[in-house]
N, C-alpha and C positions, 0 to 999 in steps of 0.2 A: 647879769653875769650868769652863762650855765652852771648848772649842779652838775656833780657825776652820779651823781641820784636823782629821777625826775620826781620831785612831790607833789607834784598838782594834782592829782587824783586824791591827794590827803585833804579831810575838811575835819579831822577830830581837831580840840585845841589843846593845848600844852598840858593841863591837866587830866585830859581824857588821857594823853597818851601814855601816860605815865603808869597808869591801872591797867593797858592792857597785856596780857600774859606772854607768855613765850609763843604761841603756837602763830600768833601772827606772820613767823617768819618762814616766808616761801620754801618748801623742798628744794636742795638743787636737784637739776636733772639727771637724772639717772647714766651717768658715763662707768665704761668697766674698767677695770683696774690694769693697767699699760701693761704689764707681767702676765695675763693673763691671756693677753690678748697678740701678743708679738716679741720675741726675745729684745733684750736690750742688751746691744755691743756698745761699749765703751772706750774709752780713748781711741776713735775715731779722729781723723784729723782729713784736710782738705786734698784730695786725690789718693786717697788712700787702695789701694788694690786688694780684690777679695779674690782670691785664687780657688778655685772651682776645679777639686781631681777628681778622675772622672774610674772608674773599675775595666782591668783586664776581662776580655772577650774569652773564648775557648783555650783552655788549659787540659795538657793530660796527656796525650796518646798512648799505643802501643810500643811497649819498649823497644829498642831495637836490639837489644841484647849486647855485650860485650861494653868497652870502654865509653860506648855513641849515645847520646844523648839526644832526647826531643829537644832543638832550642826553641822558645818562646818568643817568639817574630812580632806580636803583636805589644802597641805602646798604649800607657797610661795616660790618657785623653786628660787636656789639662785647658783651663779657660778659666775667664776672669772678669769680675766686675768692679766697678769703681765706685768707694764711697766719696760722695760731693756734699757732706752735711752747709746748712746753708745757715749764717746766723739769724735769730729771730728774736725779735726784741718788743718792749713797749715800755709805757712812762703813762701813770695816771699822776694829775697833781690837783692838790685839792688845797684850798684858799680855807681856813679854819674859821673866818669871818663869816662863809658861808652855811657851816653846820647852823639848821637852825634848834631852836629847843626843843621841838616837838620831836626830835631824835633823843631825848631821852631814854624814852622808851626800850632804846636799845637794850642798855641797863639789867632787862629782864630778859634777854633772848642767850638760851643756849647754845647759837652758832654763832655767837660771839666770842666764844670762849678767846681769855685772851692765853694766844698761842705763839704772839710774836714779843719777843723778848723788849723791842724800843715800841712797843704798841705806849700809846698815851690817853686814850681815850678806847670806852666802848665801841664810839663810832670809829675811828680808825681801824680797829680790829678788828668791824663786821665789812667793811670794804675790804682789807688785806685778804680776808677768808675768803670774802667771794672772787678776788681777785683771782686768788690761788685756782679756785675751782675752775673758773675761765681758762686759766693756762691750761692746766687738766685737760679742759676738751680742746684746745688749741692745740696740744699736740698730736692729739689724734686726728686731729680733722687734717693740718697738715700731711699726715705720714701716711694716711687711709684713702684720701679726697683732693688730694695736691695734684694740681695739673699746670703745670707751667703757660699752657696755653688757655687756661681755663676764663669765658667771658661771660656775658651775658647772654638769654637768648636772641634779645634786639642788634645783639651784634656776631650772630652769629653761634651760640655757645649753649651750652646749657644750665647755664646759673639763672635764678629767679632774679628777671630785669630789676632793678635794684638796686641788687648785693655789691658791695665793694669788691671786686676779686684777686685784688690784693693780697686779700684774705687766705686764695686760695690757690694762685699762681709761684708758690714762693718754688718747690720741690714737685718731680713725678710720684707721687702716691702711688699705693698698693693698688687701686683700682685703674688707675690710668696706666701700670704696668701690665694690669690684665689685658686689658682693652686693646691696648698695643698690641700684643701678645695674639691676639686672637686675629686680630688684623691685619698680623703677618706671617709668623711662621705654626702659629696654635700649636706651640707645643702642650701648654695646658690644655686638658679636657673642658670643654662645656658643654653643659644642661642650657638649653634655651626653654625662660618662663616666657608662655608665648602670651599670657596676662599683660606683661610689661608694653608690648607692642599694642594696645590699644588702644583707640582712639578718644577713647574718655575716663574719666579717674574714676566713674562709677564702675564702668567696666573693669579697668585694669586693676581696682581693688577687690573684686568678686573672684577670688579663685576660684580652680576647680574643686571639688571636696578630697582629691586625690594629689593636687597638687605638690605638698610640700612632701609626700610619701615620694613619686616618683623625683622630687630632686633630691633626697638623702639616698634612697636605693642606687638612682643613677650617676649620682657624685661616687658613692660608695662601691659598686660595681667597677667604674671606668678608671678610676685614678690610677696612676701606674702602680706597680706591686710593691716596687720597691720602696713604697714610702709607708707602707705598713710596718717597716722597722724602725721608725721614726715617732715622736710624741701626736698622732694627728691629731686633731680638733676641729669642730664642725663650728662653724658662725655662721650665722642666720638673721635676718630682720624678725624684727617681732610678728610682722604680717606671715610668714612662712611659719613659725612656731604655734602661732594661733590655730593657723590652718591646722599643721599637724598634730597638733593634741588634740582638737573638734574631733580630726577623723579616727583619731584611737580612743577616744572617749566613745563616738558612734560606735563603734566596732565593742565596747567594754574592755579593751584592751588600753584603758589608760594607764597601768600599774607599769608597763612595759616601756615608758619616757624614762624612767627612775631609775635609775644605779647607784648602788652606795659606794663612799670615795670617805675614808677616812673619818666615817662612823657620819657622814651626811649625805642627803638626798642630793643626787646630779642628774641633769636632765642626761639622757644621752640616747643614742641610734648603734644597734649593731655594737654596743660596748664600747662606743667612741664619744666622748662626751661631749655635749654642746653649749657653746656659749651663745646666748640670748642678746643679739644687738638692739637692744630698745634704741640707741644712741644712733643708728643708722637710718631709721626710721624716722628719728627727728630731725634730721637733719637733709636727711630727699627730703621733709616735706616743707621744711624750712627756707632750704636754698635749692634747692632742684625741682617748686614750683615751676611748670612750665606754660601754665592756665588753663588748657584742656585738659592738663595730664603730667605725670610726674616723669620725672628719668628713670627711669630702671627704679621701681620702688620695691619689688621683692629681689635681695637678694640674699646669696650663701656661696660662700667658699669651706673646700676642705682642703686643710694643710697643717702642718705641723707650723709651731711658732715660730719653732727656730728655723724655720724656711721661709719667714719673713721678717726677719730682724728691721728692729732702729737701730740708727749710728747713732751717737751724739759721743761727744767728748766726755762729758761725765754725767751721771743722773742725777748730783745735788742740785743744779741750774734747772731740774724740773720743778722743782719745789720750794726755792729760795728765792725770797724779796731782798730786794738791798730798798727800805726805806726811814727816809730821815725827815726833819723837821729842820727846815729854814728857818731862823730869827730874823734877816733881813730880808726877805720877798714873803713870810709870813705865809708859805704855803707848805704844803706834805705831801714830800715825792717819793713814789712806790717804782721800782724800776724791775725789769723783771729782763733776762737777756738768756737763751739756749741754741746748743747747733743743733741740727736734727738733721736725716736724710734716713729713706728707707728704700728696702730692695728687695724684691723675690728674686733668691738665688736660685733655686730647680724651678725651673717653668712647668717640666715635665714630671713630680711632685707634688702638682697642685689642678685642683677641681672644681670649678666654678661652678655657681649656674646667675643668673640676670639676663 
């Protein structure tokens, strides 16, 4: 019978396990905090309309003198998008005949803490946790990477032949709105990193030394005006960040990445602060393998948050297990269900480069 644990790589025995310390247990992966990263609308519901008003043109002229009035001829431009949050769900079940002993050990692991109230065991706890963290990047991966039509390369797509893409056909993602976006009416700006177009992964990961300069100057030059009254933020992969600190370091101008935000260090550009997508990075190189070469593996957008919200009905289904313990089928079911849908509402608001 499968585990939801694979232990075959395990050869300590029941007693070794027991002695050894906390540190055993794997980091998770570095995902950034959803607030951070995208506003969250709430009570969101299926066909929901997001009304999009738009500012009066020329206003003003010369008086006409006496009772006459300049009338104001021009209308307040009004348009709309629709939220389509889609349910998403899963079910781990685990057979308790299977825990074997050498999970003891657990016992000592501080990311175990138990945090769920019907938790019964160390072991159930450290599964629920990492459970948790799964969801974590599940919804991002959805809301960021979601392509309805998204397949494999063998079939035409660009997912690492493989992947289930199930995975990642649920919703249109933030990037596959871009994408769109450019390959029809480009209202959003982009930077093209001509790195990505290369023909080999040694190539396309060799930036220029200048590279991640000219995509924050030219995100930050080009993007429409009007969204400098707005919260922007710059996202970046890690390979872009890398780049540009190299080259402010070369330069001894590395003090100038730093801004201070509430008595701590923020990375930032032009006094616009940047968030660091380590979590983008792993995940082109995870499922957008494409075996000579990656999909678009350097990228950055500039936008404010709240110009690309999530919908979901509520945010406690980001974070809540419903799990219980069977007495008649003798197993332990962790159930996990949220809506989710996302949207860039200003096209023309926002600044890509990939």
């Amino acid at each position: 019978m499968a585990y939801n644990i694979d232990y075959s790589a395990l050869t300590l025995n029941p007693e070794e396990a027991r002695s050894v310390n906390e540190e055993i247990f794997k980091e998770f992966e570095f995902s950034p905090e959803l607030v951070n990263v995208h506003d969250i609308q709430t009570g969101v519901v299926m066909d929901t309309f997001i009304p999009i008003l738009g500012t009066l043109g020329l206003v003003g002229k010369a008086s006409q003198g006496g009772c006459a009035s300049n009338d104001i001829t021009d209308q307040i431009p009004v348009s709309q998008k629709k939220w389509e949050p889609k349910l998403i769900d899963g079910r781990m079940t685990i057979c308790r005949d299977q825990i074997p002993a050498l999970l003891k050990l657990w016992g000592l692991g501080t990311k175990a803490a138990a945090i769920w109230e019907d938790a019964t065991s160390e072991e159930i706890t450290f599964i629920q946790t990492v459970l948790l963290d799964a969801i974590k990047k599940s919804i991002i991966r959805h809301a960021e990477f979601g392509d309805k039509l998204a397949d494999t390369v063998t079939n035409g797509g660009n997912l690492t032949d493989g992947t289930d893409k199930t995975y990642f056909n649920v919703i249109n993602g933030m990037w596959t709105q871009i994408f769109a976006d450019q390959a029809g009416s480009a209202v959003s700006h982009r930077y093209t990193i001509t790195e990505n177009g290369e023909a080999t992964k040694v190539a396309q990961l060799t930036l220029a030394t200048d590279r991640a300069l000219k995509v924050f100057r030219d995100l930050y030059e080009n993007i429409d005006p009007r969204a400098f009254g707005t919260d922007l933020k710059f996202q970046v992969t890690r390979s872009l960040m890398n780049n540009w600190e190299a080259f402010m370091e070369d330069k001894s101008q590395a003090f100038e990445t730093i801004r201070t935000e509430d008595g701590n260090s923020k990375k930032s550009y032009r006094g616009i602060p940047i968030e660091v997508r380590y979590d983008w990075d792993t995940t082109i190189a995870t499922y957008y393998d494409q075996g000579d070469t990656y999909y678009l593996p350097h990228r950055a957008i500039l936008a404010a948050t709240s110009n690309i919200p999530i919908g979901t009905s509520d945010t406690e289904s980001f974070s809540e297990l419903t799990s219980i313990y069977d007495q008649v089928t003798k197993k332990h079911y962790m159930d996990f269900a949220y809506r989710l849908d996302q949207k860039n509402l200003l096209e023309e608001n926002l600044a890509v480069a990939y």
